[in-house]
N, C-alpha and C positions, 0 to 999 in steps of 0.2 A: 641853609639848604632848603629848596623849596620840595613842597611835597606836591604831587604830579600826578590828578587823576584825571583819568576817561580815554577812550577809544575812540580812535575817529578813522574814516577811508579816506584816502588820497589820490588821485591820481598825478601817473608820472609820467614825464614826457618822452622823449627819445634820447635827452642829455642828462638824463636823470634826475629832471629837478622835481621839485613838487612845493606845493603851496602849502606851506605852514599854516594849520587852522589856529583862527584866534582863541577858539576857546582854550586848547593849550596852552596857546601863545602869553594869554592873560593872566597865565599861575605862573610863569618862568620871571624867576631872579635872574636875569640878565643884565649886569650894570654894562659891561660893556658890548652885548649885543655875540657873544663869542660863545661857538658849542664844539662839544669833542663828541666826532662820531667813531665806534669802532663796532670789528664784528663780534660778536658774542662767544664766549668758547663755552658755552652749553648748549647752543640752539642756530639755526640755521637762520639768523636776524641779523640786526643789526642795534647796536645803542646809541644814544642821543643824550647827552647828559649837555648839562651847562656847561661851560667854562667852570666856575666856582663850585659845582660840585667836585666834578671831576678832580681839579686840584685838592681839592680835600681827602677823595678817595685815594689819592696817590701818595699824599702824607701820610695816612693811615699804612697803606701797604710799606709804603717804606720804613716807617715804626717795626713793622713788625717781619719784614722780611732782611734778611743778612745779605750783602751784594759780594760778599765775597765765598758764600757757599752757590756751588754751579745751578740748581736746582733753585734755590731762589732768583737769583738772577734772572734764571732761562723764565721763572712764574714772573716777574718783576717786568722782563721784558712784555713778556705776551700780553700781561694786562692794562701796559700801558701805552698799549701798541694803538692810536690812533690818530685824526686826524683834526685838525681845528677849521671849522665853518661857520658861514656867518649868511643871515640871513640879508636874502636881493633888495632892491629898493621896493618888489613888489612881493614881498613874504617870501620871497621863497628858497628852498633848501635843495644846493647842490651836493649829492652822493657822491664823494670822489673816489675816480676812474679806480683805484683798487678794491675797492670795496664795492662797485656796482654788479659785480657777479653773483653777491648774494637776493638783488631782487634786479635780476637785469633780466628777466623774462615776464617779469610785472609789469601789468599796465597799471596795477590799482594796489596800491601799501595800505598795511592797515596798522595806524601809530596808535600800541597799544603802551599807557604808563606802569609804571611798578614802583611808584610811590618815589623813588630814586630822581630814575632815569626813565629812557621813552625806548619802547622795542620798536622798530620798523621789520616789518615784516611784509615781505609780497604775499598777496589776497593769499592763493592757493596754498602756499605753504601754514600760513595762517590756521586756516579751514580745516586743514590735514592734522595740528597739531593740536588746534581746538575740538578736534572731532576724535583723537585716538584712543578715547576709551576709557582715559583715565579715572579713578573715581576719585573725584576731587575730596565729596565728603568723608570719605573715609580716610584717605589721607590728612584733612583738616583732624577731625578727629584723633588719629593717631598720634601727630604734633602738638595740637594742641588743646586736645580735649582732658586732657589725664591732670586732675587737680594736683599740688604737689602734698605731701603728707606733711600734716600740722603735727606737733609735738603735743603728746600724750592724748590725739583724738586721730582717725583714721574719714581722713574725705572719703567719700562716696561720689559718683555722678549725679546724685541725687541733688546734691549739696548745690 
């Protein structure tokens, strides 16, 4: 699986495509040139994974999800609710028609990685959810700042 960094803006045309920038393009494991796009069920985006990850993440969930408990199934379906795309002769990436409502008021996507996979996000949305306030640090902090306790000494943040 590749690992998938940077940010980049895009703009989009009126059929939803957009030009895939190479610098992404150039960390993508693509043997056969195949990507799964779907929408996100955390966020108002959309994801962009390989082919070959994607299949990977799907193996995992099926490991570990039951298809004959309803509630797996129903998480089983949604998560693997997407679509297969490929990029044009001239880079670039068609949004398909079910999925263009999540940035179909964008002119301008901003394809941001998560180490994974790639979020497509229209501009404004972007702006709104990078801008809500959150405090990152102290969140990082909370997650992952707390040393774990060593056996017969006690970590401090010092440490």
């Amino acid at each position: 699986m590749a690992l998938i960094l940077g940010k980049e803006y895009c703009k989009v045309d009126s059929n939803g495509r957009f030009k895939f920038p190479i610098a992404l393009k150039r960390q993508l494991e693509t043997e056969d040139g195949r990507f799964v796009i779907r929408q996100s069920v955390y966020a108002e985006c959309l994801e962009l994974w390989t082919y070959a990850s994607f299949r990977e993440e799907v193996e995992k969930l099926q490991e570990k999800l039951n298809p004959y408990r309803r509630t797996d199934r129903e998480l089983l379906r949604k998560l693997t609710e997407g679509n297969i795309i490929e990029l044009d002769s001239n880079d670039r990436l068609l949004v398909p028609a079910e999925q263009k409502h999540v940035i179909a008021k964008a002119k301008e996507i901003v394809l941001q990685s998560t180490g994974k996979f790639i979020e497509l996000w229209g501009r404004e949305a972007y702006d709104k959810m990078n801008s809500s306030g959150g405090d990152f640090a102290l969140r990082a902090e909370e997650l992952l700042g707390a040393h774990p306790r060593v056996e017969g000494s006690v970590a401090t943040n010092d440490q």
